[in-house]
C-alpha positions as CSV (number, residue, x, y, z in Angstrom):
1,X,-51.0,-47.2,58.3
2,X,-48.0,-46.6,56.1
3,X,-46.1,-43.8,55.1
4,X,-45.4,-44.3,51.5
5,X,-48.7,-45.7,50.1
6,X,-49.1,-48.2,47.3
7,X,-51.9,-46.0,45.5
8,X,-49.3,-43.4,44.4
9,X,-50.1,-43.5,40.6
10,X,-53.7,-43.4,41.1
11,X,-55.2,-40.1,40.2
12,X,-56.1,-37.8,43.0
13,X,-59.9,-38.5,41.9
14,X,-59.6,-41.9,42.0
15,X,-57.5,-42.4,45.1
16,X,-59.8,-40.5,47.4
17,X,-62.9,-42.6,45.9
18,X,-61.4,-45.6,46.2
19,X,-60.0,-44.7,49.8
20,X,-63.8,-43.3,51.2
21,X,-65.2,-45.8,49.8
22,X,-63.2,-48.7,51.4
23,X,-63.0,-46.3,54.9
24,X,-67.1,-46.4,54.5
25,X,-67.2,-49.9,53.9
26,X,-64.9,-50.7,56.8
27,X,-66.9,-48.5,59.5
28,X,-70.0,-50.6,57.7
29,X,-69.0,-53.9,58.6
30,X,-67.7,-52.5,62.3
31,X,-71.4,-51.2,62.8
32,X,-72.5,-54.3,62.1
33,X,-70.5,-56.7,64.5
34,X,-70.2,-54.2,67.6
35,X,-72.9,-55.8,69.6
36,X,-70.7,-58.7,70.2
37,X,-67.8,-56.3,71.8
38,X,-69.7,-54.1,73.8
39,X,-69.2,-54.3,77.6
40,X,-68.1,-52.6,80.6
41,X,-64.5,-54.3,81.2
42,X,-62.9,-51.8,78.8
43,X,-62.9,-48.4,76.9
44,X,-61.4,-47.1,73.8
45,X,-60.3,-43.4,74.6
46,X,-60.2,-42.5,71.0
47,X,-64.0,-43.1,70.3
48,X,-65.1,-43.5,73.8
49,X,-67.3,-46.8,73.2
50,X,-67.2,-49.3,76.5
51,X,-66.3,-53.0,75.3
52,X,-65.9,-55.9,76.6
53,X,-62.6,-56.9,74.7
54,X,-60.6,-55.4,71.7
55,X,-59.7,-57.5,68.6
56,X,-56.4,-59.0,67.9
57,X,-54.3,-58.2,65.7
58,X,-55.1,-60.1,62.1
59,X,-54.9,-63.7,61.4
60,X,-53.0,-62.5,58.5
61,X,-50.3,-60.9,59.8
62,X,-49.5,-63.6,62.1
63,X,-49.0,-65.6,59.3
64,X,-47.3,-63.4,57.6
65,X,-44.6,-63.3,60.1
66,X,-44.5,-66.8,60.2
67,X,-44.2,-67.8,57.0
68,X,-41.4,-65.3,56.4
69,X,-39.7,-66.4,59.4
70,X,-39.3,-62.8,61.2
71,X,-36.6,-63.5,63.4
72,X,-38.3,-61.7,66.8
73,X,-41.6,-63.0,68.4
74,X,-44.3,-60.5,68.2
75,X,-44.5,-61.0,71.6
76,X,-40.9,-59.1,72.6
77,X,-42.5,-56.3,70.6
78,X,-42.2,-53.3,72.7
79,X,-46.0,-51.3,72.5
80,X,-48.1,-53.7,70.7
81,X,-50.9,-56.0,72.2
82,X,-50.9,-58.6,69.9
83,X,-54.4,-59.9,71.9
84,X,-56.2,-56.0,71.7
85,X,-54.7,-55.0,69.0
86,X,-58.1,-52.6,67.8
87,X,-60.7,-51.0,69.1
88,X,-64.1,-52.9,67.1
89,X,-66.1,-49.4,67.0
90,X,-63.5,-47.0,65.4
91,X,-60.7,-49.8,64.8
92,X,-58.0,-47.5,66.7
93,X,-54.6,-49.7,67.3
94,X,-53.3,-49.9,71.0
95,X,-50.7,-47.2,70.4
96,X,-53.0,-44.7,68.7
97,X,-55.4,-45.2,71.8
98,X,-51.9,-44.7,74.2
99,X,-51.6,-41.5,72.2
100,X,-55.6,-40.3,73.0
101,X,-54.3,-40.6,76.6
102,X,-51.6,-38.3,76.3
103,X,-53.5,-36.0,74.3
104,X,-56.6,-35.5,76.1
105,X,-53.7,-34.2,79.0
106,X,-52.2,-32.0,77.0
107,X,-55.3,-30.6,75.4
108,X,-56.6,-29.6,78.8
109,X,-53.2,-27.8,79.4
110,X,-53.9,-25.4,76.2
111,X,-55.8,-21.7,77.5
112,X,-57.8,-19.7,75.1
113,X,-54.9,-18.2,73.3
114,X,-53.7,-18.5,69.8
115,X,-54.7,-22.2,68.4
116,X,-51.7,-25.1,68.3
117,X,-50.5,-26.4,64.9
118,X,-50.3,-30.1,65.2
119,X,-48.8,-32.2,61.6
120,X,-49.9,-35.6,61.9
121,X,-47.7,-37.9,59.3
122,X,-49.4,-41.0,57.5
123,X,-52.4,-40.1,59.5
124,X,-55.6,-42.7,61.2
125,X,-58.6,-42.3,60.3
126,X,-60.3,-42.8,63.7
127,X,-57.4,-40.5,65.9
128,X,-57.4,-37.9,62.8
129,X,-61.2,-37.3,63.5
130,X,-60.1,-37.3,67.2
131,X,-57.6,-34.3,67.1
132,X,-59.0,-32.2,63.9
133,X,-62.3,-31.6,65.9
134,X,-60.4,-29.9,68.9
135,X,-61.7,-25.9,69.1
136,X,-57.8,-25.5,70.1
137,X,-55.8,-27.6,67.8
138,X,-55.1,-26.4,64.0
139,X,-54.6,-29.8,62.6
140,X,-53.0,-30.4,59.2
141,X,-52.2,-34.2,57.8
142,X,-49.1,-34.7,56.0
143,X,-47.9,-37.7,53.7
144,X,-45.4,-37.8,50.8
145,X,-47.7,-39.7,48.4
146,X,-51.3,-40.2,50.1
147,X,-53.4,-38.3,47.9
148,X,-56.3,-37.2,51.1
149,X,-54.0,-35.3,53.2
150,X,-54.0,-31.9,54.1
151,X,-50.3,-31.6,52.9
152,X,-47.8,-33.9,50.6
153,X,-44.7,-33.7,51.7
154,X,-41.7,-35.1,52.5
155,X,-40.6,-35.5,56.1
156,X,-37.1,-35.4,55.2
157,X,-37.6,-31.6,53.5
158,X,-40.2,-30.0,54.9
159,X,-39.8,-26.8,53.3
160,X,-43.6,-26.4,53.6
161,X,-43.1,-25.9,57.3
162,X,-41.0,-22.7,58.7
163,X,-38.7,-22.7,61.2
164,X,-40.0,-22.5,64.6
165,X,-44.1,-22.6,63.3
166,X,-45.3,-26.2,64.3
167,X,-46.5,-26.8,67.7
168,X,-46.8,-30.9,67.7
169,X,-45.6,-33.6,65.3
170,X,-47.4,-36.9,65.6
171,X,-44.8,-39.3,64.0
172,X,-45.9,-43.0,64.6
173,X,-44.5,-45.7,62.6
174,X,-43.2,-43.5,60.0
175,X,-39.2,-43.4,60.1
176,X,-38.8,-46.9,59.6
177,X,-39.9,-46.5,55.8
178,X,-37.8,-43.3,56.0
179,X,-34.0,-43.8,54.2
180,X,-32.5,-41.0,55.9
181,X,-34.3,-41.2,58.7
182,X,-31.8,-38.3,60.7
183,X,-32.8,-36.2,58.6
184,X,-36.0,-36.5,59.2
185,X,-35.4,-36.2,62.9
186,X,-33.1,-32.9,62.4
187,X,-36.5,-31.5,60.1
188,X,-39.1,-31.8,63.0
189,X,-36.8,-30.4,65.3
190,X,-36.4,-27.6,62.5
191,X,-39.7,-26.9,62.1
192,X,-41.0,-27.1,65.7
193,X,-41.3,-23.5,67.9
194,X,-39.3,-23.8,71.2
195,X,-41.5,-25.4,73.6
196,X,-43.0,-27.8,71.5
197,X,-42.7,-31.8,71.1
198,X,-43.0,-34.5,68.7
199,X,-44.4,-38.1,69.1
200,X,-42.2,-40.3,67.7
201,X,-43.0,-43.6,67.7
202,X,-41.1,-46.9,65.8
203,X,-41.4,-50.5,66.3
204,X,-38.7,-51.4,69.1
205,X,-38.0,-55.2,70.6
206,X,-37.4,-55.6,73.9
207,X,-33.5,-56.2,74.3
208,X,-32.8,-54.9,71.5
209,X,-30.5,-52.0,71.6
210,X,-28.1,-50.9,68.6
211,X,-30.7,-50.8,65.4
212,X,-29.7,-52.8,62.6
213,X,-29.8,-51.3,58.8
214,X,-28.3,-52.7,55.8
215,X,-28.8,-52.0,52.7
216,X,-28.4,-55.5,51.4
217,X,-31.4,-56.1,52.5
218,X,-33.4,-55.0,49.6
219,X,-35.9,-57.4,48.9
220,X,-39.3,-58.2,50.3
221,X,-38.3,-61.4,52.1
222,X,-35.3,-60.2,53.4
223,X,-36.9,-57.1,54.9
224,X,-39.6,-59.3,56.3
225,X,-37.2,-61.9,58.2
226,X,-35.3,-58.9,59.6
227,X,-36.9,-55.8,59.8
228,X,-40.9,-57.1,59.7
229,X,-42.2,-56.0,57.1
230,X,-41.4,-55.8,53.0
231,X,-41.2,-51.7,53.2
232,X,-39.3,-51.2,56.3
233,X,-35.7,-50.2,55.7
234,X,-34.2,-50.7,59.8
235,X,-35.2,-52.3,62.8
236,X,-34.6,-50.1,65.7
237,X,-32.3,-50.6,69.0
238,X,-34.2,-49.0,71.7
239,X,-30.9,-47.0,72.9
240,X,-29.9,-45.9,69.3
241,X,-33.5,-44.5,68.6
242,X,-33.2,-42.1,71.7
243,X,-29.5,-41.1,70.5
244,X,-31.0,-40.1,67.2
245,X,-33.6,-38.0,68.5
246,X,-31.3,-36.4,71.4
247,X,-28.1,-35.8,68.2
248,X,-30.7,-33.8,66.6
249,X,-31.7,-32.1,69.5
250,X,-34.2,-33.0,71.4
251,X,-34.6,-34.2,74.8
252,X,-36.5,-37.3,74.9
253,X,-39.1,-38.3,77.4
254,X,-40.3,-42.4,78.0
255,X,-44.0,-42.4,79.4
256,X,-45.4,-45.7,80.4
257,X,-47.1,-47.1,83.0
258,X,-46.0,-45.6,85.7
259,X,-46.7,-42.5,84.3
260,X,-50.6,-42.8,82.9
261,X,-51.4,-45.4,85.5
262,X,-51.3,-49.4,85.0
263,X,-55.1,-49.5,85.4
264,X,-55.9,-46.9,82.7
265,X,-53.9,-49.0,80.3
266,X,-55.7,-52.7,81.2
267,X,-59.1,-50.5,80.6
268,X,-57.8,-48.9,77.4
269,X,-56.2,-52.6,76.2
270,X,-52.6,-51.0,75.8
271,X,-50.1,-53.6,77.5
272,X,-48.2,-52.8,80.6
273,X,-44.7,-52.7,78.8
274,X,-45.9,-49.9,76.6
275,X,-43.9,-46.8,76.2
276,X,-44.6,-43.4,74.7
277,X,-41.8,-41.4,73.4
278,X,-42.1,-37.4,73.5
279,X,-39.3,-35.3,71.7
280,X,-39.0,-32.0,73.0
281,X,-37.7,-29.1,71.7
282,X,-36.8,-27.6,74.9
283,X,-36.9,-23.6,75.7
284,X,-33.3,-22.1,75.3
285,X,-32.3,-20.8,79.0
């Protein structure tokens, strides 16, 4: 899942082919080699399937790593199990089954009232089918070039989106593509009503604290070795991505284990070290 897509010269008609049709042929080939997951060790809380194990993440990314020489171990990466990376029924990664978690809590929180405007950036096919379908949720997907989302936009002018009119922003693995990433940050908290919160997710190394950006770094192996992956443009510090958030005003909560429970994260495959980040617009007093 990335934020600025590849496909953005295609034509609209041919981009949203070419997309369904490789989405179709995907689910096809999942169909096809469930039987082997399927178990009672483990559930997927995105598509509700009971496995016996999740997938690891690609052969091919490993070696891409590798061969560029990425200068962390995916290991010390903070919300990633490398070993249960995806479910094998809807192919949901281990942070967008952390997020079903937390929304299936919040959802039963909403009454019968008015419905909630949720903005999911660069969306997932599996969770976007997940949150759409909820009778209390108006769910719109946003990108800036993606050519099958609700809405094209820019997250760093969102102009689109009025002051004080978005309930939840799913952010996940978007701001490190995202030049001025502050901006961004200063936009959701723009757009969100009082009382509302975005998930904002990046990838984050354990020890890691001060982020490191340079704009010398401007070619594809460079941005590998560094930053982990051609088309990121930072890698985070853990203490300077909550700074961010809380300089453009929000207050930032950490969920992890201790929060959803260790045993409801072995069962949904999301490792223990696993943290979700919620960015609230708080309620002025």
């Amino acid at each position: 899942m990335q934020y600025r897509s590849r496909d953005g010269d295609m034509d609209i008609k041919n981009n949203i082919v070419y997309v369904t049709f490789k989405e179709t042929r995907k689910a096809v080939i999942r169909k096809i080699k469930l039987s082997q997951y399927l178990g009672d060790d483990y559930g997927c809380p995105v598509c509700g399937v009971r496995l016996k194990s999740f997938k690891p993440i690609w052969k091919s990314y490993r070696r891409k790593t590798a061969e560029m020489g990425y200068v962390y171990p995916l290991s010390s990466i903070e919300t990633f199990n490398e070993d249960a990376y995806s479910c094998p029924s809807c192919d949901a990664s281990d942070r967008e089954r952390l997020f079903a978690l937390f929304f299936d809590e919040v959802f039963r929180g909403f009454d019968q009232g008015p419905r909630r405007r949720l903005v999911e950036f660069a969306p997932s096919t599996a969770l976007r089918r997940r949150l759409s379908r909820h009778p209390q949720v108006a769910y719109r997907s946003a990108d800036i070039i993606r050519q099958t989302v609700d809405d094209r936009v820019d997250i760093t002018d969102m102009a689109l989106y009025p002051n004080n009119s978005i309930d939840i922003f799913l952010c996940s693995h978007v701001l490190e593509h995202v030049e001025d990433d502050r901006k961004a940050m200063q936009e959701m908290f723009r757009a969100l009503r009082p009382g509302g919160f975005a998930v904002v997710m990046v990838p984050l190394i354990h020890g890691v604290e001060e982020t490191h950006e340079d704009p010398a770094f401007n070619t594809p192996e460079l941005r590998w070795k560094y930053f982990g992956q051609d088309d990121h443009v930072r890698q985070y510090g853990k203490t300077d991505f909550v700074k961010r958030l809380t300089s453009a005003g929000f207050h930032v909560d950490q969920l992890g284990a201790d929060y959803f429970g260790p045993d409801v994260f072995r069962r949904a495959g999301i490792a223990q070290d696993s943290i979700l980040y919620v960015a609230r617009k708080t309620v002025p007093s």
